[in-house]
N, C-alpha and C positions, 0 to 999 in steps of 0.2 A: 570455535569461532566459525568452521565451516559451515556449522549445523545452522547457526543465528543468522545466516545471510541465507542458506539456504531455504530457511523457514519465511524469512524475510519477503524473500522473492516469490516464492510461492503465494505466501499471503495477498502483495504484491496482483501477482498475477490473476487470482481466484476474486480478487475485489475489483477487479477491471481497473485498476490502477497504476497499470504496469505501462503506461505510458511514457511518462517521466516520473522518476520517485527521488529524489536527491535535488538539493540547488544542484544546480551547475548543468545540471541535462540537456539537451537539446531536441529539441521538437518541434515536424514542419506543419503546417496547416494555415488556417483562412483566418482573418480577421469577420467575423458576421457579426451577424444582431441574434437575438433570442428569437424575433420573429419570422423571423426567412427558415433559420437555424432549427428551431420547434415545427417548423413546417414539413421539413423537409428527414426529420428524425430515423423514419423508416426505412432510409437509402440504405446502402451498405457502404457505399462511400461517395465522402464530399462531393466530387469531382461527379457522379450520378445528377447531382443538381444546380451545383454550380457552374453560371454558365458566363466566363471571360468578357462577354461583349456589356453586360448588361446587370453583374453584378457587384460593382464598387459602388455604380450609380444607387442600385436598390437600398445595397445597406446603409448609404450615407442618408437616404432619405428616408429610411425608416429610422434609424440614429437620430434624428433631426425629430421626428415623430415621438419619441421617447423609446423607444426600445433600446434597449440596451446591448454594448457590447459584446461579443463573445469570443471564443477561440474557437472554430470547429478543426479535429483531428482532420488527418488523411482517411481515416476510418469511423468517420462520421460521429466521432461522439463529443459533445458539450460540453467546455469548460467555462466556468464563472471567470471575470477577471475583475479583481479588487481594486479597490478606485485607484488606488497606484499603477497598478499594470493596465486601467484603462485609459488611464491617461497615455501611456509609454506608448500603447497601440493606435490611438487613434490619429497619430496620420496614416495607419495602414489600414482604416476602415475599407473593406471590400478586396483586400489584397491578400495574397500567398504571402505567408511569412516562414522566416524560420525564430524561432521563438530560445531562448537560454533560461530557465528558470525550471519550479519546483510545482508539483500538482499537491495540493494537500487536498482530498475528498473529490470534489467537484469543480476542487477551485484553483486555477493557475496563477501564481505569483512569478510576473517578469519582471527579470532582470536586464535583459537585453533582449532586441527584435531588430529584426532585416526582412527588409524586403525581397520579395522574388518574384519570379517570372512567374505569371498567372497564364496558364495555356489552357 
C-alpha cells in the first residue's frame, strides 16, 4: 500500500499536479481571468504581477469582456474552473482566496471558497 501512494505521489508530483490531488484539499491563490492570467504566465509567482490596488477592478472588467475565470496558484500556474466552480468563485473575481476542492488535469473543481486579504 506504501508502494501505491508512494508511486501516486510521485506521479503526482512529476506531472506538476501535486498542487491539490484529492477532494477535500486546500489551496490558496487569486481568482483571475485567462487574460490577465496568460499574460502574465512567465512570473514565477502570482504576487510578481498581481497588483492589490488595481486588480479586482481589471479582472472584473475583463470577465465582463468574456474572458473567463480562473484560479491562479501562489506559484503562478493556471487552473480551468468548470461552470460549477465558476459560478462558486465569482463573487471573488479579483480576490485572494482559499479555495477546498480537487485538481483533475488543469482543471479545479470547488467545493468551497473564502475569501482573504489581498496584500
Amino acid at each position: 500500500m506504501r508502494t501505491i501512494a508512494a508511486t501516486v505521489t510521485l506521479a503526482g508530483v512529476l506531472l506538476g499536479a501535486n498542487v491539490v490531488s484529492a477532494a477535500g484539499d486546500t489551496i490558496v491563490g487569486y481568482i483571475s481571468d485567462t487574460k490577465c492570467a496568460s499574460a502574465s504566465a512567465k512570473a514565477k509567482t502570482a504576487a510578481e504581477w498581481i497588483k492589490p490596488a488595481a486588480f479586482e477592478q481589471c479582472v472584473k472588467d475583463c470577465v465582463k469582456e468574456g474572458s473567463e475565470a480562473v484560479f491562479v496558484t501562489e506559484d503562478n500556474k493556471i487552473l480551468k474552473l468548470d461552470a460549477a466552480s465558476a459560478k462558486k468563485a465569482s463573487p471573488f473575481l479579483g480576490h485572494k482566496v482559499r479555495v477546498v476542492g480537487s485538481v483533475q488535469g488543469s482543471s479545479l473543481a470547488v467545493e468551497s471558497i473564502t475569501g482573504l486579504k489581498l496584500q
